[in-house]
PALUM-534312 format. One line per 4 residues: for each residue z, x, y of N, C-alpha, C. Coordinates in Angstrom, 1 decimal, always signed. Layout:
N
Z X Y Z X Y Z X Y; ... .
This chain:
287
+120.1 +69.6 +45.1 +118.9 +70.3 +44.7 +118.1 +69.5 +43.8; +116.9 +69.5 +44.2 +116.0 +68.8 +42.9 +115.4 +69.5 +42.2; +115.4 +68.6 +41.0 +115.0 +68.9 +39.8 +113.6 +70.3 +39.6; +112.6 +70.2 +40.8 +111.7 +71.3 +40.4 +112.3 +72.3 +40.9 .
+113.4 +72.6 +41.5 +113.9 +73.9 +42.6 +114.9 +74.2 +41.0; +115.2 +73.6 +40.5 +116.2 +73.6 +39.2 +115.3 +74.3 +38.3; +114.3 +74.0 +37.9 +113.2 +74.3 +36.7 +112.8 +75.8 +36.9; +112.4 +76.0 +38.2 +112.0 +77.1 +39.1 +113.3 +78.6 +39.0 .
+114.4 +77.6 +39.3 +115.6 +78.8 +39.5 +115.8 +79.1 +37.8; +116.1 +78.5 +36.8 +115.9 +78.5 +35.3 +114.9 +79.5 +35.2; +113.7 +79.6 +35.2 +112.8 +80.6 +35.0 +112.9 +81.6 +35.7; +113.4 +82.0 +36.6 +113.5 +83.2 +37.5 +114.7 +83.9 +36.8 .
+115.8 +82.8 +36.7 +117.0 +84.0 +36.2 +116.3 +84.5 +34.2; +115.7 +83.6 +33.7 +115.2 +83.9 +32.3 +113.9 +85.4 +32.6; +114.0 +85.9 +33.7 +113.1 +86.3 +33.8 +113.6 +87.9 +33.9; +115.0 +87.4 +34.5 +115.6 +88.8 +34.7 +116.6 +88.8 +33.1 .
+116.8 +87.8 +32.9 +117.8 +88.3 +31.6 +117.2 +87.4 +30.2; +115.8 +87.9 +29.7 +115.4 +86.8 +28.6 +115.5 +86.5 +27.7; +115.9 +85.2 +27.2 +116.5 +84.9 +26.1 +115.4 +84.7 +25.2; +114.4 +84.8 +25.4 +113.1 +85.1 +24.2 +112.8 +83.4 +25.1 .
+111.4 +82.7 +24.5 +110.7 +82.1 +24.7 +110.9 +80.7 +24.0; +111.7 +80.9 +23.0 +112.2 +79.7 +22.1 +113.8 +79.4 +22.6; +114.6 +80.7 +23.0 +115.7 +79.9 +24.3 +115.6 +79.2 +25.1; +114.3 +79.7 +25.7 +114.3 +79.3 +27.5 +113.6 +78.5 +27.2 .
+112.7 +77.9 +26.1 +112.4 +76.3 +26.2 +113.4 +75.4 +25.7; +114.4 +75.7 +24.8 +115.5 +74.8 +24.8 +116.1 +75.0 +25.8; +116.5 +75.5 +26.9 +117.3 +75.3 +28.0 +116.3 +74.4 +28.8; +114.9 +74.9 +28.8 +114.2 +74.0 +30.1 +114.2 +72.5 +29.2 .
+114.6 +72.4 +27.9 +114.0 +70.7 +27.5 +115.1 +70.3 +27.6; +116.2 +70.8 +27.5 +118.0 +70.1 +28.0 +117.8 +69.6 +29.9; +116.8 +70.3 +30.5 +116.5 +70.4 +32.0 +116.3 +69.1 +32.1; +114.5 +69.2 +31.6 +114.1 +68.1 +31.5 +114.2 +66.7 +30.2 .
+114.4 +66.6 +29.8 +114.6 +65.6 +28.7 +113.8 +65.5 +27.9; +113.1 +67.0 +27.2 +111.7 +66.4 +26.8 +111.6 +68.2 +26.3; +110.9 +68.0 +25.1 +110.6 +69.3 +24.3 +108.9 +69.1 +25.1; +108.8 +68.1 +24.7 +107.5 +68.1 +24.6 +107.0 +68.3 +26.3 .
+108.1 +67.8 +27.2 +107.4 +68.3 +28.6 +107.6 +69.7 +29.5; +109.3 +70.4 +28.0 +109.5 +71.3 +28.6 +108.3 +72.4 +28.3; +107.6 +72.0 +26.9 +106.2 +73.1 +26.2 +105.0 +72.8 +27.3; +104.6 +71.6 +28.0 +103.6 +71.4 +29.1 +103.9 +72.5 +30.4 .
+105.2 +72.4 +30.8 +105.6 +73.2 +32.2 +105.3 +74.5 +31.6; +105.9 +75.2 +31.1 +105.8 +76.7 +30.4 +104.5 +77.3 +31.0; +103.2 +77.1 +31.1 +102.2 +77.9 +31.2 +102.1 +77.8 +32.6; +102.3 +76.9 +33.3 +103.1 +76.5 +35.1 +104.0 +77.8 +35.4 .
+105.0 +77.7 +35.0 +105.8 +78.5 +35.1 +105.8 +80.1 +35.1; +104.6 +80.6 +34.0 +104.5 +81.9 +33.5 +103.2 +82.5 +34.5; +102.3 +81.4 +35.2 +101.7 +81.6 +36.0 +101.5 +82.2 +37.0; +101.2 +83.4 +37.2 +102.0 +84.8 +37.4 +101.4 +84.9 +39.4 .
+100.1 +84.2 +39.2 +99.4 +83.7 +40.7 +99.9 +83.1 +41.6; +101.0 +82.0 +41.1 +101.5 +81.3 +42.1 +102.7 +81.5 +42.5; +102.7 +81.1 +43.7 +104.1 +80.9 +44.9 +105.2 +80.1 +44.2; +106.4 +80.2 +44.1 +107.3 +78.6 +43.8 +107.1 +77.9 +44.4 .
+106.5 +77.8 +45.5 +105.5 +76.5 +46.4 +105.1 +75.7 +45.8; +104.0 +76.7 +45.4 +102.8 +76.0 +44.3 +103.1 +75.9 +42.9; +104.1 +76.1 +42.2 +104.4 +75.9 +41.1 +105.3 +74.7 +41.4; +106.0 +74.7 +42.7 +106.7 +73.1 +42.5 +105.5 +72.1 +42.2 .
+104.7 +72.2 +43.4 +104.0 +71.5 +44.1 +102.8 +70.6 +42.5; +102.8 +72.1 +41.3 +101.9 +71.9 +40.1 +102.8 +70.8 +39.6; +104.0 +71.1 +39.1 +105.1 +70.0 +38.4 +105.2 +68.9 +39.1; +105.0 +68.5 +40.0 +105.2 +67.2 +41.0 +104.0 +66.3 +40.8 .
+102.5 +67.4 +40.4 +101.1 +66.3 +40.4 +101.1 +65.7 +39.2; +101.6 +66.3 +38.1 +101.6 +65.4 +36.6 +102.6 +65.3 +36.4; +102.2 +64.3 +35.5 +103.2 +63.5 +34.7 +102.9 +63.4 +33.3; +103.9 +63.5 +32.3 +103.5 +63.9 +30.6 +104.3 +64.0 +29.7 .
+103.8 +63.2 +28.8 +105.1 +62.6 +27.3 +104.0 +62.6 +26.2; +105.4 +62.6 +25.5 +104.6 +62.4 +23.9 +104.9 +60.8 +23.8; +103.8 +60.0 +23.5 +103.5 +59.1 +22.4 +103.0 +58.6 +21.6; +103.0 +57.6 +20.8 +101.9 +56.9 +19.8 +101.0 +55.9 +20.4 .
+100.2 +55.8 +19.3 +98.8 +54.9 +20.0 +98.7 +54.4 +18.3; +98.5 +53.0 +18.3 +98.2 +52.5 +17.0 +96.6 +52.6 +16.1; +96.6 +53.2 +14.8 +95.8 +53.1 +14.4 +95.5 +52.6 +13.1; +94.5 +52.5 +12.1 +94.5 +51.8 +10.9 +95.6 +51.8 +10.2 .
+96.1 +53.4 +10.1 +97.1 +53.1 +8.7 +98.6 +53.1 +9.5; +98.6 +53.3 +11.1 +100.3 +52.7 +11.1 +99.8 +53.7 +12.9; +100.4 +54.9 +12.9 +100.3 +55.4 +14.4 +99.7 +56.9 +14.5; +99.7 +56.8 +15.3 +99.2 +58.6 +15.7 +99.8 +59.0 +16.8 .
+100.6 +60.4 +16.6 +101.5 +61.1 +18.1 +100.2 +61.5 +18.7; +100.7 +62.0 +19.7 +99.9 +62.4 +21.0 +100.6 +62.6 +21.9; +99.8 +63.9 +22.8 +100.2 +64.4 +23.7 +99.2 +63.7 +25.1; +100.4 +62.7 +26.1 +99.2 +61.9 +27.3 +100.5 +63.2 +28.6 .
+99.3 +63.1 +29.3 +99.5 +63.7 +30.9 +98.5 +63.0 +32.2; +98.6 +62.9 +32.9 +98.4 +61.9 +34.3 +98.6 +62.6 +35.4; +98.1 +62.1 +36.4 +98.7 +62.7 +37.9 +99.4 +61.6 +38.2; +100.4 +62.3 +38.8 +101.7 +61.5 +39.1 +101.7 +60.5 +40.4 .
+100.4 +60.6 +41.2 +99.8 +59.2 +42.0 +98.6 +58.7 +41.4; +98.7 +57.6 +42.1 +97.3 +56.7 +41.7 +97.7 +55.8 +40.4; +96.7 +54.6 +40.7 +96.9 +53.4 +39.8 +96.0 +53.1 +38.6; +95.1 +53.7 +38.5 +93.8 +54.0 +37.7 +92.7 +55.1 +37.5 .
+93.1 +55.8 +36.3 +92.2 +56.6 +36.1 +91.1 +57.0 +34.8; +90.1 +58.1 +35.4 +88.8 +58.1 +34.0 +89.3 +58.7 +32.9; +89.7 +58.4 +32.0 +90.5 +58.9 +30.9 +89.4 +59.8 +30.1; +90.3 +61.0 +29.3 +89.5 +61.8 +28.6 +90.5 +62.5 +27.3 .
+90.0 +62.1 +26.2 +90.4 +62.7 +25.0 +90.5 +64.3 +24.8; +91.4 +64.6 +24.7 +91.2 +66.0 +24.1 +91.6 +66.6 +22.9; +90.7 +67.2 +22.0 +90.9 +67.7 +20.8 +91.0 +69.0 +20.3; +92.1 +69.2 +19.5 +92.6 +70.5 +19.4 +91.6 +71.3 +18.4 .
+91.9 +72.4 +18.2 +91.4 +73.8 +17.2 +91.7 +72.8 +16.1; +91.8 +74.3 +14.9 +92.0 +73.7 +13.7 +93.6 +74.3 +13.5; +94.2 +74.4 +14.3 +95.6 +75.5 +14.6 +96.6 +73.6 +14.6; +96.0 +72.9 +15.0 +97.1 +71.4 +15.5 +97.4 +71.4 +17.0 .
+98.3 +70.3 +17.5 +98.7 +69.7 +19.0 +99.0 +70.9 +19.4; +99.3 +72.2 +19.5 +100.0 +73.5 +19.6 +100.1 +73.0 +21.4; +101.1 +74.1 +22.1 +101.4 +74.3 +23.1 +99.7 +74.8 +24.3; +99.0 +75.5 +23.5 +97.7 +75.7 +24.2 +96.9 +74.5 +24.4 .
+96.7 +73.7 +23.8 +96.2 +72.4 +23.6 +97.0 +71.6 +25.1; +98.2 +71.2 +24.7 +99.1 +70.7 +26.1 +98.4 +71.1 +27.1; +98.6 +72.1 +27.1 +98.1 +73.0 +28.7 +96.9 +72.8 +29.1; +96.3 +72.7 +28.1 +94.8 +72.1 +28.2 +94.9 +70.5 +28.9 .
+95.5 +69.9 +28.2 +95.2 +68.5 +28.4 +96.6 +68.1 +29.7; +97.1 +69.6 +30.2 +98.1 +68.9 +31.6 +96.3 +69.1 +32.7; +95.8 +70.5 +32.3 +95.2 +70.8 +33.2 +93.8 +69.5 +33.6; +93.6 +69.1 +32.4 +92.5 +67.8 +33.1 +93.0 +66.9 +33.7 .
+94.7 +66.3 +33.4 +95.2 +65.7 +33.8 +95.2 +66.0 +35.8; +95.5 +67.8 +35.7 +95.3 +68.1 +37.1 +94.2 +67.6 +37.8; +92.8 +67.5 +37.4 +91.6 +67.0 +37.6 +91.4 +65.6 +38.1; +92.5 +64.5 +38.3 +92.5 +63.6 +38.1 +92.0 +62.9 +36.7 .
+92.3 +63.1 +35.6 +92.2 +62.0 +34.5 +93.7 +61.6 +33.7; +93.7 +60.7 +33.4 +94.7 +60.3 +32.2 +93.8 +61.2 +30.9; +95.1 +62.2 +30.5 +94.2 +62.8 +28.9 +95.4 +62.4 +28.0; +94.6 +62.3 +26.9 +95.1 +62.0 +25.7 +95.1 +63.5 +24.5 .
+96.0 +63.8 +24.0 +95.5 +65.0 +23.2 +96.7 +64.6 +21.9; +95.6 +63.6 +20.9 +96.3 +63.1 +19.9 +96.2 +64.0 +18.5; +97.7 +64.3 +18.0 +97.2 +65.4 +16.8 +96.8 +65.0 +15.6; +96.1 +65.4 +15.1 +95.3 +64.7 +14.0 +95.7 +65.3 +13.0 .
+97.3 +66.0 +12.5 +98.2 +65.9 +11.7 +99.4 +64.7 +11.4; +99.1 +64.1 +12.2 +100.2 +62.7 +12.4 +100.1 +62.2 +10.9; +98.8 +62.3 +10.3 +99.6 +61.0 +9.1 +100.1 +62.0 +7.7; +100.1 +63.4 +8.2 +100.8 +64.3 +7.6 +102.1 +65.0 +8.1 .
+102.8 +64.3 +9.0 +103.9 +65.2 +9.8 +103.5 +65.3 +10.9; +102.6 +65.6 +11.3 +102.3 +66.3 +12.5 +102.2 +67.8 +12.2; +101.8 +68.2 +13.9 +101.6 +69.8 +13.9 +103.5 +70.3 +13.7; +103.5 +70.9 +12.7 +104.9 +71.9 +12.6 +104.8 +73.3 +13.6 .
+106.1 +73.0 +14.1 +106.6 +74.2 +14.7 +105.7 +75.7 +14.3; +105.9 +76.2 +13.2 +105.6 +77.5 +12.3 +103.8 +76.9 +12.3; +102.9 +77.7 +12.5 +101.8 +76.7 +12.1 +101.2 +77.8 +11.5; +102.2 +79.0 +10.6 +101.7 +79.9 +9.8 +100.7 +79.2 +8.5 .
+101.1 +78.2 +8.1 +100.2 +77.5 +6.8 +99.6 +76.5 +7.2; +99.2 +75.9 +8.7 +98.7 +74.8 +8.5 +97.8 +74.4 +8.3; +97.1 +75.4 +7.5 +95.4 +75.2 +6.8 +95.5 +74.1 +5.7; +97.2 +73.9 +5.2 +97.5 +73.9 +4.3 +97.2 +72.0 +4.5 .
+98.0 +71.7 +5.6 +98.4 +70.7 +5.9 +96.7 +69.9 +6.7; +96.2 +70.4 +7.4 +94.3 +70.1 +7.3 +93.7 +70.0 +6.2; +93.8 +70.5 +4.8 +93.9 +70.3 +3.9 +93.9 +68.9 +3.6; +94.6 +68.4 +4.0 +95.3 +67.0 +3.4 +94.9 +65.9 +3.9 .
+93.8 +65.9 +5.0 +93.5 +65.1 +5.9 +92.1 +64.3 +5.0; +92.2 +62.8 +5.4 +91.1 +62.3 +5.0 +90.1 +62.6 +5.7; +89.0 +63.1 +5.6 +87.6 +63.2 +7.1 +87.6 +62.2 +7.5; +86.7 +60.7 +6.8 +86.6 +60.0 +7.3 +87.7 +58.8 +8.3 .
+88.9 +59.0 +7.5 +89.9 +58.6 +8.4 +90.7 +59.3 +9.4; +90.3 +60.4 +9.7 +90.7 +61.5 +10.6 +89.5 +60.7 +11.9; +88.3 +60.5 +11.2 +87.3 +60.5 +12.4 +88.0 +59.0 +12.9; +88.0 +58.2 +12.1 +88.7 +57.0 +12.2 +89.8 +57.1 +13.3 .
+90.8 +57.8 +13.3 +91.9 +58.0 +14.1 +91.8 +58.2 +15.5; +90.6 +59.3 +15.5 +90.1 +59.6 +16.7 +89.5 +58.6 +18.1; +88.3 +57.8 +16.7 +87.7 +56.6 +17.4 +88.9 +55.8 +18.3; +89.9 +55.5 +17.4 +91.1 +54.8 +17.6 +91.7 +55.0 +19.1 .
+91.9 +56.5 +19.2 +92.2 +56.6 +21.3 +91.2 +56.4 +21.7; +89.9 +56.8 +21.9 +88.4 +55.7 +22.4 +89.1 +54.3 +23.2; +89.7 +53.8 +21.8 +90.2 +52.0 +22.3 +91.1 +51.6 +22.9; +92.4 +52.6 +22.6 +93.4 +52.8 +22.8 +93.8 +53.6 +24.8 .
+92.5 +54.4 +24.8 +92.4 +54.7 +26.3 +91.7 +53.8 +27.6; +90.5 +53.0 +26.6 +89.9 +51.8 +27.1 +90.7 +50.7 +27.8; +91.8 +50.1 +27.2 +92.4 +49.4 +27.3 +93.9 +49.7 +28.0; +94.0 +50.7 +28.0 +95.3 +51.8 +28.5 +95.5 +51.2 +30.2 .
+96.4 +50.7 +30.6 +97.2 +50.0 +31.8 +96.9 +50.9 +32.7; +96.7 +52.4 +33.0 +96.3 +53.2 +33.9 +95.1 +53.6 +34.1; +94.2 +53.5 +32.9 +92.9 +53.6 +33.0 +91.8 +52.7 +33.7; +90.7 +53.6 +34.0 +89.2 +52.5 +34.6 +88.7 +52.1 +33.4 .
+88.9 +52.2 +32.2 +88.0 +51.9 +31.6 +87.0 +53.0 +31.0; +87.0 +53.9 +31.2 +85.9 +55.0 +30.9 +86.6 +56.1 +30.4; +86.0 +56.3 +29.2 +86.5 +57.5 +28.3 +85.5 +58.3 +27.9; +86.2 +59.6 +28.3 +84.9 +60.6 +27.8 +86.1 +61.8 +26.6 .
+85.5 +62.5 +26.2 +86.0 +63.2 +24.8 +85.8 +64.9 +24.8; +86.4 +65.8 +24.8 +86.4 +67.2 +24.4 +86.9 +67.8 +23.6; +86.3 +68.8 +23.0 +87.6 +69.2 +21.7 +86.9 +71.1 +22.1; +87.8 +71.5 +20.9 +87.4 +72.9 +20.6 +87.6 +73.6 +19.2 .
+86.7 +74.2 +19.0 +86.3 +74.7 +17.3 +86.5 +73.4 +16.7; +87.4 +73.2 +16.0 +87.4 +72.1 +14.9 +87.3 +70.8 +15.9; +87.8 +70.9 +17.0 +88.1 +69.9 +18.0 +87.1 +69.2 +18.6; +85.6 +70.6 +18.5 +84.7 +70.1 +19.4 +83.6 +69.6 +18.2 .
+83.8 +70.1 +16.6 +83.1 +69.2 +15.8 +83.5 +67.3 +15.8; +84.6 +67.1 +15.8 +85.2 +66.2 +15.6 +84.8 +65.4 +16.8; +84.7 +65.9 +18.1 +84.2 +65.1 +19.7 +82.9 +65.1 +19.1; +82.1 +65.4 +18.3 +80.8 +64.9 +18.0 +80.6 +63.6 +17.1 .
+82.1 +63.9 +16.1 +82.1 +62.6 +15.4 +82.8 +61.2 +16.0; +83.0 +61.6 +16.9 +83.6 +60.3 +17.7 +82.0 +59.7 +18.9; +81.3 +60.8 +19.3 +80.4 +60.4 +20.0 +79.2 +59.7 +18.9; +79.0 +59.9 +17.8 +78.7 +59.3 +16.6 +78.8 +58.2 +16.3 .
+80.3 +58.0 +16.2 +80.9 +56.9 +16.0 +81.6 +55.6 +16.7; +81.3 +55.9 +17.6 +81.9 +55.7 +18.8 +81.1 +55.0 +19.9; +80.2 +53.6 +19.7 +79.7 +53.2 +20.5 +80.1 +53.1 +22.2; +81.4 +53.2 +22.3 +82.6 +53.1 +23.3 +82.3 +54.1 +24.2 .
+82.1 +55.4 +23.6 +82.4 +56.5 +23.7 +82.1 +57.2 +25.7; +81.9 +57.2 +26.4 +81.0 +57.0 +27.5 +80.6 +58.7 +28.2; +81.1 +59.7 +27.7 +80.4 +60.8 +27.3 +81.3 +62.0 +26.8; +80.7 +62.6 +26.6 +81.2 +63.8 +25.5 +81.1 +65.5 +25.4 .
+81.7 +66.3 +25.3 +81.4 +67.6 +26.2 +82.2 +69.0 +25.0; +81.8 +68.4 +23.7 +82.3 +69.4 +22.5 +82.2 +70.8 +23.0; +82.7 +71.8 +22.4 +83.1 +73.2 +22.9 +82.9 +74.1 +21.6; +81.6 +74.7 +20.9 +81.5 +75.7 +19.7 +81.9 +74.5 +18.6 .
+81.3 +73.5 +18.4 +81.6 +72.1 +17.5 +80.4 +72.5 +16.5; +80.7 +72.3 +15.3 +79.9 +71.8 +14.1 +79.4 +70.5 +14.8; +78.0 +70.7 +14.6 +76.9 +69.6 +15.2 +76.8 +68.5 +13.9; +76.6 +67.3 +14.7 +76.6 +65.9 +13.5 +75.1 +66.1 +13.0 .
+75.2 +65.4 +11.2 +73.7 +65.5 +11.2 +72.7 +64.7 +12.0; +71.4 +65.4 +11.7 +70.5 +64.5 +12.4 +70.4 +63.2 +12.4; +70.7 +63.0 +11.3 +70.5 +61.5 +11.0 +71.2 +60.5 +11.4; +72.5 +60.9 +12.1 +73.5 +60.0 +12.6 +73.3 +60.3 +14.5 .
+72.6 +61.1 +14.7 +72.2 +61.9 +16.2 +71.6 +60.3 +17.0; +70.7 +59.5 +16.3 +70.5 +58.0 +16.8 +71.8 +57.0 +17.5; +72.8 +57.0 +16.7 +74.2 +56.0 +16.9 +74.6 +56.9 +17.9; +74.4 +58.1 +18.4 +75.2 +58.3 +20.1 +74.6 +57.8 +21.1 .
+75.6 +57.2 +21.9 +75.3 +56.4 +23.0 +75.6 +57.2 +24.0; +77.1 +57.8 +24.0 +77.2 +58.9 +25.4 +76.3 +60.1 +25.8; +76.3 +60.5 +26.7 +75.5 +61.4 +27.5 +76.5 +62.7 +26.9; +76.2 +63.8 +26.2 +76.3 +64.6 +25.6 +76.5 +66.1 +27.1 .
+77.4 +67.0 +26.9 +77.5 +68.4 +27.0 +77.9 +69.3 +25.9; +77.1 +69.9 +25.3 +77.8 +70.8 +24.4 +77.6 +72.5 +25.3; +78.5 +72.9 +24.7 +79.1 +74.3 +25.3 +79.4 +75.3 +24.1; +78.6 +76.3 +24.1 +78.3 +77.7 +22.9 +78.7 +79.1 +23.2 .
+78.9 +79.1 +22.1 +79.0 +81.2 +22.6 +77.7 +81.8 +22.1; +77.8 +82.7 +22.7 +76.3 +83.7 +22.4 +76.6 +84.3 +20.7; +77.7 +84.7 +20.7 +78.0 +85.3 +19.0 +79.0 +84.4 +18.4; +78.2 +83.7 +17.9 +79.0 +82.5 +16.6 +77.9 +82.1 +15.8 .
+77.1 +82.8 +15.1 +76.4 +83.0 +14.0 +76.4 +81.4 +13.3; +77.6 +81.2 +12.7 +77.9 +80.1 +12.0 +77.7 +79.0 +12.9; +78.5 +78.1 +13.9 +78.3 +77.2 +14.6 +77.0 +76.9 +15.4; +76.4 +78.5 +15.7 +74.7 +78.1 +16.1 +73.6 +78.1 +15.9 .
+74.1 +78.5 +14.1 +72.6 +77.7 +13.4 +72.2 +76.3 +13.1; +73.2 +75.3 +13.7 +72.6 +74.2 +13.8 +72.4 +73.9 +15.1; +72.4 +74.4 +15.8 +71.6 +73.8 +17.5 +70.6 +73.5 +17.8; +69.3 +74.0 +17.3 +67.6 +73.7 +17.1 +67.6 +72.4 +17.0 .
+68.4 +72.3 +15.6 +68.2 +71.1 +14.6 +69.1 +69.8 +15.3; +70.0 +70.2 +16.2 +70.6 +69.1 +16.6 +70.1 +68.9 +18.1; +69.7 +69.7 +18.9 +68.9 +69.5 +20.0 +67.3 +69.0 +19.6; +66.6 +69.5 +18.9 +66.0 +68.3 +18.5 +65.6 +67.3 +18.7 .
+66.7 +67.0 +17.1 +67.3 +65.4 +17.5 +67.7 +64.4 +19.0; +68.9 +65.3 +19.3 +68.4 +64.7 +20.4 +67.6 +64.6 +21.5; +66.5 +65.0 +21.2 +65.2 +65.2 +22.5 +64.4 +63.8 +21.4; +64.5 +64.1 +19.9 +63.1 +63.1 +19.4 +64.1 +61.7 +19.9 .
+65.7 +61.2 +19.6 +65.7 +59.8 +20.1 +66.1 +59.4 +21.3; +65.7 +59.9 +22.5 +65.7 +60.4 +23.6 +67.3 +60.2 +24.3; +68.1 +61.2 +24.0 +69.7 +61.6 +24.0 +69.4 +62.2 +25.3; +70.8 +61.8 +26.5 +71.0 +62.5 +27.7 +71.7 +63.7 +27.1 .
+71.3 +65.1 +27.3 +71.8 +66.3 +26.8 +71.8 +67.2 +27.7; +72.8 +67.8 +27.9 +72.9 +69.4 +28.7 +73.7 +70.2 +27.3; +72.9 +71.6 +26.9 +73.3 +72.5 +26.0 +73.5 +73.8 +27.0; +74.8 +74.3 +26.8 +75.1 +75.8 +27.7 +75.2 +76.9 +26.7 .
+74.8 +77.8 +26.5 +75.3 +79.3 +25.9 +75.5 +79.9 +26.7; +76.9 +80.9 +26.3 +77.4 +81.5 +27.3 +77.4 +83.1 +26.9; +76.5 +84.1 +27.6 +76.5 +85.0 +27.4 +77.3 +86.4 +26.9; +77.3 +87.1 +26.2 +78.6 +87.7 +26.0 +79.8 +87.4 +25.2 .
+80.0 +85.9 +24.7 +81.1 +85.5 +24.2 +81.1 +84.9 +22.7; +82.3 +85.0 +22.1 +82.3 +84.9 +21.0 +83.1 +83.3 +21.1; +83.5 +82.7 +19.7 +83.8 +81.8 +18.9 +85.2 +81.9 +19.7; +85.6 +80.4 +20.3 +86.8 +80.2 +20.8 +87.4 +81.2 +22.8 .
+85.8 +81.3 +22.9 +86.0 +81.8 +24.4 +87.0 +81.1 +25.8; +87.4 +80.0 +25.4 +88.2 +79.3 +26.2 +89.6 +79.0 +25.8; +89.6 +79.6 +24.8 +91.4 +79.5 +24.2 +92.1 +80.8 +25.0; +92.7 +80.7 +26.4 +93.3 +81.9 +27.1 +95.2 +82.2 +26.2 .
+95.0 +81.5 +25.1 +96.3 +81.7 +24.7 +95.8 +82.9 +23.2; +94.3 +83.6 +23.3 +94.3 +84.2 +22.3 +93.1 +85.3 +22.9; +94.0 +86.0 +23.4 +93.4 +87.8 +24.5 +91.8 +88.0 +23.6; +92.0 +88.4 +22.3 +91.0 +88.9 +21.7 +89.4 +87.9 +21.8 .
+89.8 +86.8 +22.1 +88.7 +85.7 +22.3 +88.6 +85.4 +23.3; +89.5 +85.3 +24.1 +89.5 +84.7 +25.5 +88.5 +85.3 +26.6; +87.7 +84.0 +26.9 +86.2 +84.9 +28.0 +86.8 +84.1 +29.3; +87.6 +84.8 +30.5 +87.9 +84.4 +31.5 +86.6 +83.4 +32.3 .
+85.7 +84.7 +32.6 +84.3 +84.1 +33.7 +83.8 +82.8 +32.8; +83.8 +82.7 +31.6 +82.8 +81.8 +31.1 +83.7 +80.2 +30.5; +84.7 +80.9 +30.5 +85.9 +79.4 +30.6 +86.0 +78.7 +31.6; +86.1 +79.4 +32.4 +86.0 +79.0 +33.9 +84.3 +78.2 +34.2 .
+83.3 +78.4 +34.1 +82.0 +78.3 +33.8 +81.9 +76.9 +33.3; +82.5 +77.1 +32.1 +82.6 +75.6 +31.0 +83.1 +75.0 +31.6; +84.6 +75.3 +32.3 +85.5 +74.2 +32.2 +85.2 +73.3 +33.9; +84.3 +74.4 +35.3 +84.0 +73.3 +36.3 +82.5 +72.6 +35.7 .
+81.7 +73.2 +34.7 +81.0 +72.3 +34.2 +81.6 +70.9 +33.5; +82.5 +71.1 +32.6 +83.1 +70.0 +32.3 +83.2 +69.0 +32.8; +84.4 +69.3 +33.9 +85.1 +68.3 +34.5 +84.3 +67.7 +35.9; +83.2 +68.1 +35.9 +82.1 +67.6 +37.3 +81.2 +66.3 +36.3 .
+81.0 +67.4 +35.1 +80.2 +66.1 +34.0 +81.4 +64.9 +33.6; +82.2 +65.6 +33.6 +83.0 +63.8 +33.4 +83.4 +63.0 +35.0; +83.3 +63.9 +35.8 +83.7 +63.0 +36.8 +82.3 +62.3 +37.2; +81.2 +62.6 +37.2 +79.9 +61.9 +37.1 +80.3 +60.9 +36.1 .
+80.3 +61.1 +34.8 +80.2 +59.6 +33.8 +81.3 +59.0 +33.7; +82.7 +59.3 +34.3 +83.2 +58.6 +34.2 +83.7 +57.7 +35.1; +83.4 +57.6 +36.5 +84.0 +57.4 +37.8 +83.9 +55.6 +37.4 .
């Protein structure tokens, strides 16, 4: 029997007899060899649409580990995922909430990987522990983060994906809430950068709106008061130093409309929306 008919029959019997969601991922990571790839399959698995067909058929196209990637002050974990053919691909950053690497994030960065890209989804708690398990206080531990060497870290997979053995060479960047301010500071900072597609992001000041080189998407909700009083000011900008820009608002939706791991925010039609906008704009800039 192979291994995905094994992963498959595991979740079926956990389905009739459940051992809560923190069993059945230590049983699936004893499966597989990997916490970290047993928390990627999980939203595969729970996937209530698909056949075991097609849920083998999902496990068999990626491939996904946790590693480090070197940066100024020593390393940074990260969550990478790939399609499990092919010898080169457009690689793309992904950046979490203000929540940490969490399990929604993964899922996020298996699903681009479905897309064809090598993603990167490095947590930007690394030079504090990382994202903890419990992430009841991790305001606490964001807290603790340097900005400027957080933006630093980020830049850091930019170079780190550039040069990456399975990549073409081309990196583009996404984040959400905290994740999609921070994809601004890398498009800022980040001469490398080759385009960028932030999600309800704190907009960079104007004044730094000149040093982006990538071709910009940003992506809004219609009710986020806070994050969309700077859009004037930063569309603007980029129209006065003549910035490639596409800006979307999305009708109807509030702050964090594409996180489907949180009911009360989650905008199905308009995640969907963003996310084949997304991945068409990176497959344009990054091919």
């Amino acid at each position: 029997m192979v291994m995905d008919e094994k992963i498959i029959e595991l979740f079926d019997e956990d389905r009739k007899q459940p051992a809560g969601r923190r069993g059945f991922l230590k049983k699936l990571a004893l499966l597989t060899g990997s916490t970290v790839v047993a928390s990627a399959l999980i939203p595969v698995l729970e996937d209530q649409t698909l056949s075991a067909s097609e849920k083998k058929k999902k496990i068999q196209e990626i491939l996904a580990e946790s590693i480090t990637y070197p940066i100024e002050s020593g390393e940074m974990k990260a969550f990478l995922a790939r399609p499990s053919k092919g010898k080169k691909f457009p690689a793309v950053i992904v950046i979490h909430e203000n929540r940490g690497l969490v399990p929604h994030i993964q899922d996020v960065t298996r699903r681009m990987a479905q897309e064809g890209f090598l993603s990167l989804a490095p947590d930007a708690l690394s030079p504090v522990g990382g994202t903890p398990e419990d992430i009841s206080n991790v305001g606490e531990l964001f807290a603790k983060l340097d900005n400027k060497q957080t933006v630093k870290n980020f830049v850091a997979a930019v170079n780190y994906l550039k040069t990456h053995p399975l990549s073409n060479g081309k990196v583009g960047c996404t984040g959400f809430c905290w994740g999609g301010a921070m994809t601004n500071q890398v498009a800022v900072n980040s001469p490398d950068l080759d385009a960028a597609a932030p999600y309800y992001g704190r907009q960079p000041e104007a004044e730094d709106v000149p040093k982006i080189k990538a071709p910009i998407m940003a992506h809004y909700a219609e009710n986020d008061e806070r994050i969309n009083a700077g859009i004037e000011k930063f569309e603007e900008a980029l129209k006065q130093n003549n910035k490639e820009y596409q800006i979307f608002k999305y009708p109807g939706t509030g702050h964090a409309f594409n996180n489907d791991s949180n009911p009360a925010r989650y905008n199905a039609e308009a995640a969907k929306l963003a996310w084949s906008r997304t991945v068409e704009f990176f497959k344009q800039k990054l091919k």
